[in-house]
C-alpha positions as CSV (number, residue, x, y, z in Angstrom):
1,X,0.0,0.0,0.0
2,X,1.0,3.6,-0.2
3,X,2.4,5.7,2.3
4,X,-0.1,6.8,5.0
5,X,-3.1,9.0,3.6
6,X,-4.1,11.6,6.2
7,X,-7.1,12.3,4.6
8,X,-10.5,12.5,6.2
9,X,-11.5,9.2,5.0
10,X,-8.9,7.0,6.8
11,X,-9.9,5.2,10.3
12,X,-8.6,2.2,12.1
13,X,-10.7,-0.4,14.3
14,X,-8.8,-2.7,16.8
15,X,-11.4,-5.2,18.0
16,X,-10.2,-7.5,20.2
17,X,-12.1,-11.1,21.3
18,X,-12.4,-10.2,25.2
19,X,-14.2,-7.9,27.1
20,X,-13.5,-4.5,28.0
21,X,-11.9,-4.9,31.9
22,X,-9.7,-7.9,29.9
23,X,-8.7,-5.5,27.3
24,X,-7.7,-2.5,29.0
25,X,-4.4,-3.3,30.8
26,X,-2.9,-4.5,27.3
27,X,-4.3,-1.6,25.8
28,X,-2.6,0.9,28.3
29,X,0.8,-0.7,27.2
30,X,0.7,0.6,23.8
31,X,0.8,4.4,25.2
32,X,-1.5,5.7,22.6
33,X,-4.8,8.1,23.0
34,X,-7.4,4.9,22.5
35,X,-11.2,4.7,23.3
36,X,-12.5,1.8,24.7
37,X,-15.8,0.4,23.7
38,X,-17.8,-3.1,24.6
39,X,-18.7,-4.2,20.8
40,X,-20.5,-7.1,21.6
41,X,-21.0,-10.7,23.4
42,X,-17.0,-11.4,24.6
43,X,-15.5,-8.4,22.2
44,X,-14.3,-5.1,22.5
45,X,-13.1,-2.1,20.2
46,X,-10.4,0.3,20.4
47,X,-10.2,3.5,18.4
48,X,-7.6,5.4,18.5
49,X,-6.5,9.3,16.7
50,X,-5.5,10.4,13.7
51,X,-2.7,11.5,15.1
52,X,-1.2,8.0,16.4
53,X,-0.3,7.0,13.1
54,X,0.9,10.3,12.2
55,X,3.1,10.2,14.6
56,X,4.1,6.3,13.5
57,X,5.1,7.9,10.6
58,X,4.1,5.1,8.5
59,X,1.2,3.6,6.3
60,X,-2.0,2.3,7.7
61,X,-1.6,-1.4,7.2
62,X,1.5,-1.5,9.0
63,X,0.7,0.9,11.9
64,X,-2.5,-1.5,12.2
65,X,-0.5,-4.5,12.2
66,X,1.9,-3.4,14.6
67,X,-0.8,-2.1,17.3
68,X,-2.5,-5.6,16.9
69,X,0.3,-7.4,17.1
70,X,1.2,-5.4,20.5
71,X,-2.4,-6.6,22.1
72,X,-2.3,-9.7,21.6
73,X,1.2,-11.2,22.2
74,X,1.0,-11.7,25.7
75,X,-3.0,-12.2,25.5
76,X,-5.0,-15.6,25.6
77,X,-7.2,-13.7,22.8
78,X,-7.4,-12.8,19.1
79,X,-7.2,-9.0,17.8
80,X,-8.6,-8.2,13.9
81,X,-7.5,-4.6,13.2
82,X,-9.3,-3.4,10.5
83,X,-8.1,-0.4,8.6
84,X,-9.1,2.0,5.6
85,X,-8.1,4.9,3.5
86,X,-8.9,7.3,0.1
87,X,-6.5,4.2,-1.5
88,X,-7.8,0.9,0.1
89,X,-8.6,-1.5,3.1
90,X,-8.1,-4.2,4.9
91,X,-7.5,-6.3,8.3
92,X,-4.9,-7.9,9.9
93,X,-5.6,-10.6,12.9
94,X,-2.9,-11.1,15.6
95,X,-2.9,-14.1,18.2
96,X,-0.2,-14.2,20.9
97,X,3.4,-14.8,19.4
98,X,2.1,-16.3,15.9
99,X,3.0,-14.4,12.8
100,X,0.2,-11.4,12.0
101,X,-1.7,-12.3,8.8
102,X,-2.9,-9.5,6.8
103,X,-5.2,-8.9,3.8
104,X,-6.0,-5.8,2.2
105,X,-8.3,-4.6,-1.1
106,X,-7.6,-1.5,-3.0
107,X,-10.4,1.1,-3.6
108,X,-12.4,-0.8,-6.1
109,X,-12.5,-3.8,-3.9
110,X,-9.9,-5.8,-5.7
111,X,-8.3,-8.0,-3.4
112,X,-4.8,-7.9,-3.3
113,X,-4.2,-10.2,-0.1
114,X,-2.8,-14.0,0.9
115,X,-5.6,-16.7,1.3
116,X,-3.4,-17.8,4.4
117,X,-4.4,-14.6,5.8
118,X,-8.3,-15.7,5.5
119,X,-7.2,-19.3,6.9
120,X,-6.0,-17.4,10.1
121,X,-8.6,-15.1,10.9
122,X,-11.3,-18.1,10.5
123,X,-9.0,-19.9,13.1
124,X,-8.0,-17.5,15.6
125,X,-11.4,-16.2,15.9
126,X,-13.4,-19.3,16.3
127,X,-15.5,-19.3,12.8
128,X,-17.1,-22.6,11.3
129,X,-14.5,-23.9,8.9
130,X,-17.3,-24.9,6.4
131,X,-20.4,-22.4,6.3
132,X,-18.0,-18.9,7.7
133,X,-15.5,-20.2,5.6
134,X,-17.3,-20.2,2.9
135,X,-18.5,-16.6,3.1
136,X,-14.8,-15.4,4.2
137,X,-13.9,-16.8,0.6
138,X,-16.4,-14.7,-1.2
139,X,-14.6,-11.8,0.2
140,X,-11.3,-12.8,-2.0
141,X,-13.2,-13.5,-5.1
142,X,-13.4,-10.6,-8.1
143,X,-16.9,-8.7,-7.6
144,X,-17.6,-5.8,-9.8
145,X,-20.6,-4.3,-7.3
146,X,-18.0,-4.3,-3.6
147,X,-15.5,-1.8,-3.2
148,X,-13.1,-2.0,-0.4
149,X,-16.0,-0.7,2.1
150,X,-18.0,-2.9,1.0
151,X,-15.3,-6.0,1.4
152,X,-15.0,-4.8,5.0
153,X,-18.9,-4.4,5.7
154,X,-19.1,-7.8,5.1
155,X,-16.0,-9.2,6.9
156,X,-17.8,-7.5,9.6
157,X,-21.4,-9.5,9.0
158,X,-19.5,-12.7,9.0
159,X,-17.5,-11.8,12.5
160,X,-21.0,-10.8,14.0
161,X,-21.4,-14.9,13.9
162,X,-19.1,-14.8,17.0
163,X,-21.0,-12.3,18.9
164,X,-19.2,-9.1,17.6
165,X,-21.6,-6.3,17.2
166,X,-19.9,-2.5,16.7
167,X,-21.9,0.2,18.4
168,X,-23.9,3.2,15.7
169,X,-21.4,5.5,14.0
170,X,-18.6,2.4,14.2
171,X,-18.1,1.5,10.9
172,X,-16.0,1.6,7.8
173,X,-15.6,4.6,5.6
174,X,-16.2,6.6,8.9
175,X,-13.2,8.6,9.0
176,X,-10.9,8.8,12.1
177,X,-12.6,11.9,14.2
178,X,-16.0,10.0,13.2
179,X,-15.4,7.6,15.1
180,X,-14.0,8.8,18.2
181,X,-16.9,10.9,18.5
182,X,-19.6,8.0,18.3
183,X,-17.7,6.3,20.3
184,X,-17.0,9.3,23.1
185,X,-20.6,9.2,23.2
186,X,-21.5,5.9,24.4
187,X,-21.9,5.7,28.2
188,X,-19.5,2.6,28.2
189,X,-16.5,3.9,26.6
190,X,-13.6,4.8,28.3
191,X,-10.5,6.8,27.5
192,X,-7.5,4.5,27.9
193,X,-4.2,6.3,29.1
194,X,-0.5,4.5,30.3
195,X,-0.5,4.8,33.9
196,X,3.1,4.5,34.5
197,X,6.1,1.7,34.8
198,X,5.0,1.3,38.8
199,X,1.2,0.5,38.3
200,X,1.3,-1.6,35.2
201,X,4.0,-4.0,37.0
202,X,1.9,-4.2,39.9
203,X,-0.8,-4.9,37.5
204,X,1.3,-7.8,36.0
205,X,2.2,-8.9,39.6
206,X,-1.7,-9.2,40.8
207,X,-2.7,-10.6,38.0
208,X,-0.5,-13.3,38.1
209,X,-1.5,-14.3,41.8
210,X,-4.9,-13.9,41.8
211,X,-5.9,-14.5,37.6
212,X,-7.1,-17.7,36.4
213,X,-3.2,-18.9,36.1
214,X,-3.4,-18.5,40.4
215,X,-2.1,-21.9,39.9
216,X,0.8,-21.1,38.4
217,X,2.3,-18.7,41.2
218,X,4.5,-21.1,42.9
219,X,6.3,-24.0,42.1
220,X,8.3,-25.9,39.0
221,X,5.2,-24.3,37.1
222,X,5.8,-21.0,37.9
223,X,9.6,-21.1,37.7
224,X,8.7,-22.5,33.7
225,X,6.5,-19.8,33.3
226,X,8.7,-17.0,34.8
227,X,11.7,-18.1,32.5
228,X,9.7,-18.3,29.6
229,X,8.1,-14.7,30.2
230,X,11.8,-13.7,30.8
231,X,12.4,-14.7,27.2
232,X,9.7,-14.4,25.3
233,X,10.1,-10.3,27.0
234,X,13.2,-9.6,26.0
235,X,12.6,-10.8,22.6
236,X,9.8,-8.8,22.2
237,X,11.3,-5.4,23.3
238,X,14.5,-6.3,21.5
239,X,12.9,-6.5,18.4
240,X,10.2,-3.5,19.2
241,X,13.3,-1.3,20.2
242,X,14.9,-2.6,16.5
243,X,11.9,-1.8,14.2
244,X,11.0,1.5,16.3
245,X,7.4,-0.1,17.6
246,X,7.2,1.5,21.1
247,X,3.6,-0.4,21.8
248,X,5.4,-3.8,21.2
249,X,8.9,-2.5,22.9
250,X,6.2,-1.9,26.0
251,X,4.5,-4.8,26.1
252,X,7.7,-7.1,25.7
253,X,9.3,-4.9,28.8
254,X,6.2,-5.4,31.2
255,X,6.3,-9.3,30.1
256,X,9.8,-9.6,30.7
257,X,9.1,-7.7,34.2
258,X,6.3,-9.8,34.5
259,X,8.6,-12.9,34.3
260,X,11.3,-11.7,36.7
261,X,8.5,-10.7,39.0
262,X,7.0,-14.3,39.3
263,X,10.7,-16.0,39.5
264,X,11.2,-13.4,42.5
265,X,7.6,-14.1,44.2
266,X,8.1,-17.8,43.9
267,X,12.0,-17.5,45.8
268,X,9.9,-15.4,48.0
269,X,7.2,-17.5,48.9
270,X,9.7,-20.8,48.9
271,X,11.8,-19.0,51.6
272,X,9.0,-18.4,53.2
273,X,8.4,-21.5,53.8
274,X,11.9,-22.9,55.0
């Protein structure tokens, strides 16, 4: 795609498979000016300014990718970021450290995409392999009457299946300050802000003793899953640091924190105990 089109027609849509108290501390880790919105049964949307990828300095697809990418690494749950300018659309789907597939139709609706990238988004999300799939593909096939809005109108009618439902004035072709004003003015939203290194640790820390993993606090399990949050962390920011994506440097920093924290609580709590 070309270089990013600042016009009024460009938007972006991160909806990600979890509800909105799920969502948020992920979400505060990309340090971006975001709304957050319930969009459904088990989903949630995030819209955020013109101005972040301004600032990215970069083209839609790939500022898209990269903020999806940044959700869901260290998340149990699939992100689709959709994305559309004066030139095209498309989506990208992210699911913890597995390669982000992207697809992507110019104006006219021609798709210009990888049918990989339809395989992964019927997986990750949860769609029927036979009758969603079956739709999904219609949406790669030459079609004289759907432009790229269109394409995406669609996508969206199929991923209602799963209970994803955006609120009025969410949609694409609604350009960026569009949307953050229907969604500033449903009672649920929420503006999402980066609370600081000290609370979003903490965060990590409480969530890790009192989350569904509680299990996995003390123990051979948690030493496996400290070292391997150690890891996976450092590799994360490394290569965010590299490429110059801050969300993904700060979500590989708090995992890697995250990891050393749980090594450190499960010494603790095993001294403790001697």
């Amino acid at each position: 795609m070309s270089a990013t089109d600042h016009s009024r027609a460009a938007g972006v849509l991160l909806l990600c498979r979890a509800e909105p108290g799920r969502v948020r501390p992920s979400a505060q880790l990309l340090n971006e000016p975001l709304l957050l919105v319930p969009a459904g049964e088990g989903w949630s949307a995030l819209i955020p300014g013109e101005d972040s990828w301004r600032t990215e300095g970069t083209d839609l697809a790939t500022a898209t990718a990269g903020w999806a990418h940044a959700l869901a690494v260290a998340e149990p749950w699939p992100v689709v970021g959709l994305w559309w300018d004066a030139v095209g659309a498309g989506f990208v789907v992210a699911s913890g450290f597995r390669r982000t597939a992207v697809y992507a139709w110019v104006a006219d609706g021609t798709p210009i995409g990888e049918e990989s990238a339809i395989t992964a988004l019927r997986a990750r999300t949860g769609l029927d392999p036979v009758l969603d799939g079956a739709a999904l593909d219609g949406l790669t096939r030459p079609d004289a009457d759907a432009d790229a809005v269109a394409r995406m109108r669609g996508l969206l009618a199929v991923l209602s299946r799963t209970g994803l439902h955006l609120p009025p004035g969410l949609a694409p072709g609604v350009p960026a300050d569009g949307l953050r004003a229907s969604a500033g003015a449903l009672p649920a939203a929420e503006a999402v802000y980066w609370p600081g290194w000290r609370e979003a640790v903490r965060a990590g820390f409480e969530a890790a003793d009192s989350g569904r993993l509680g299990a996995w606090t003390r123990g051979p399990r948690a030493r496996a899953l400290g070292v391997g949050e150690v890891v996976a962390g450092a590799a994360l920011a490394l290569w965010g640091c590299r490429r110059g994506r801050r969300g993904a440097a700060a979500v590989g920093a708090v995992v890697l924190a995250d990891g050393v924290l749980t090594l450190a609580y499960d010494w603790w709590r095993g001294r403790g105990r001697d």
